[in-house]
C-alpha positions in Angstrom: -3.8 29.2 -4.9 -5.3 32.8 -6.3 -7.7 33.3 -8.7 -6.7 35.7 -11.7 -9.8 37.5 -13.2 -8.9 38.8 -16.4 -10.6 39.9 -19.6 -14.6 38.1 -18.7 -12.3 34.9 -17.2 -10.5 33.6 -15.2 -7.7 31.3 -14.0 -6.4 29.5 -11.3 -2.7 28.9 -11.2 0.1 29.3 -7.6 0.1 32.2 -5.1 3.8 32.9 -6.2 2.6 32.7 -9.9 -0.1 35.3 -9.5 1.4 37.5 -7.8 4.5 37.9 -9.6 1.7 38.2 -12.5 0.0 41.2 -11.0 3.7 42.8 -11.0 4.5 42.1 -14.4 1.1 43.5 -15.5 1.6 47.1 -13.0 5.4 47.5 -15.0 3.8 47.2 -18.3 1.3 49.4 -17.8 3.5 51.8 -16.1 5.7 51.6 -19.4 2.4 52.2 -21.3 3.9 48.5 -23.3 2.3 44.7 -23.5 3.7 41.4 -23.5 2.7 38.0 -22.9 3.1 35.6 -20.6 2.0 31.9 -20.6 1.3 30.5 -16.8 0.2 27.2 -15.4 -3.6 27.1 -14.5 -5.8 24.2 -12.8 -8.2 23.0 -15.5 -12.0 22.0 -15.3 -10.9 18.4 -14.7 -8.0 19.2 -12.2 -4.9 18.6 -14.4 -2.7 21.0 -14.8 -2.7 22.8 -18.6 -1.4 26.4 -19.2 -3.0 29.9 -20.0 -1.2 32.7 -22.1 -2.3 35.9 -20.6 -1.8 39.1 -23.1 -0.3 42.4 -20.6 -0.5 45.5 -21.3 -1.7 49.4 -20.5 -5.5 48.5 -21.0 -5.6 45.2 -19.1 -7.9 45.0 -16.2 -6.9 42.7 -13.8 -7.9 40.8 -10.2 -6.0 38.1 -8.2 -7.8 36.8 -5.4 -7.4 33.9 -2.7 -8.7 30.7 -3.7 -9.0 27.6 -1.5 -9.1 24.5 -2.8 -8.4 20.9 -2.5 -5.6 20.5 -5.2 -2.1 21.0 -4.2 -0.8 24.8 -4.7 0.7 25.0 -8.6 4.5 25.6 -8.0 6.9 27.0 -10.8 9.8 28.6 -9.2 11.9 29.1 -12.2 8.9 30.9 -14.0 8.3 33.3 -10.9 12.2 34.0 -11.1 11.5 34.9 -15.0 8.9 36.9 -14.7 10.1 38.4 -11.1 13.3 39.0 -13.7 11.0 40.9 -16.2 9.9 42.9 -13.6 12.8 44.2 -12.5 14.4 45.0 -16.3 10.9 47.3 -16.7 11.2 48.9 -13.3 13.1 52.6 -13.6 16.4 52.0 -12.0 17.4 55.3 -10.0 20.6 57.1 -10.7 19.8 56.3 -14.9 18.9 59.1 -16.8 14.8 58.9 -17.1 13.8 61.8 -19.0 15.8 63.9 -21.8 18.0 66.3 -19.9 18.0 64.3 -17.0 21.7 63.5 -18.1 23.4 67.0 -17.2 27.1 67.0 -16.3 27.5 63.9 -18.7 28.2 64.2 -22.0 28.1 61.3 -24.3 30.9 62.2 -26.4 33.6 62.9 -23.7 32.4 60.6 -20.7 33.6 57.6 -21.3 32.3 54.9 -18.7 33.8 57.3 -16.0 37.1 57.5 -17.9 38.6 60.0 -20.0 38.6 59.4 -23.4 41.7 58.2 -25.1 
C-alpha cells in the first residue's frame, strides 16, 4: 500500500494505483494541463470508498510506503487506464514536437507516405 500526500491530505489506496498516479500527475504537469482522476482509497473505518484527485501543473504531490494490516487495494484495469493516459500525454519520438520540426514534409503533398492522387 503507499500513502499519497496531496493538497494538506492524504490517501491510502494500492502500490500499483499510486504509482501509476505519480506518472499521470509528472505528464500533466509536463504538458502544463490537469485532469482528474478518481482512485480507490482505505477509509477511516477500513472499507474501501474512492477519492477524486484534481492533476495538474501546480499540484504538489508525495507517495510513500505504507504498511498496514488491510489487504493491498488492487484495480488492474484502472492502472491499465491511467498507465494508458500516460502514455497518450508522453511525447512520442519521430512526431513533429515543435513548429518547424516537420521539415521535408509538407502537408499538402505528403500524403501518409504516398503521393497524392
Amino acid at each position: 500500500m503507499m500513502r499519497i500526500h496531496y493538497a494538506g491530505g492524504s490517501a491510502l489506496t494500492g502500490t500499483a494505483i499510486a504509482r501509476a498516479v505519480v506518472e499521470l500527475a509528472e505528464q500533466l504537469a509536463m504538458r502544463g494541463t490537469a485532469s482528474t482522476v478518481d482512485i480507490p482509497v482505505l477509509q477511516v473505518d477500513g472499507t474501501v470508498g474512492s477519492a477524486q484527485l484534481l492533476l495538474g501543473p501546480a499540484s504538489q504531490m508525495v507517495a510513500e510506503s505504507a504498511v498496514t494490516d488491510i489487504e493491498e487495494i488492487q484495480d488492474d484495469a484502472l492502472v491499465r487506464e491511467i498507465k494508458r493516459r500516460v502514455t497518450a500525454l508522453a511525447p512520442h519520438p519521430g512526431l513533429p514536437t515543435e513548429p518547424g520540426d516537420n521539415i521535408g514534409w509538407d502537408p499538402d503533398t505528403d500524403i501518409g507516405g504516398r503521393e497524392p492522387v
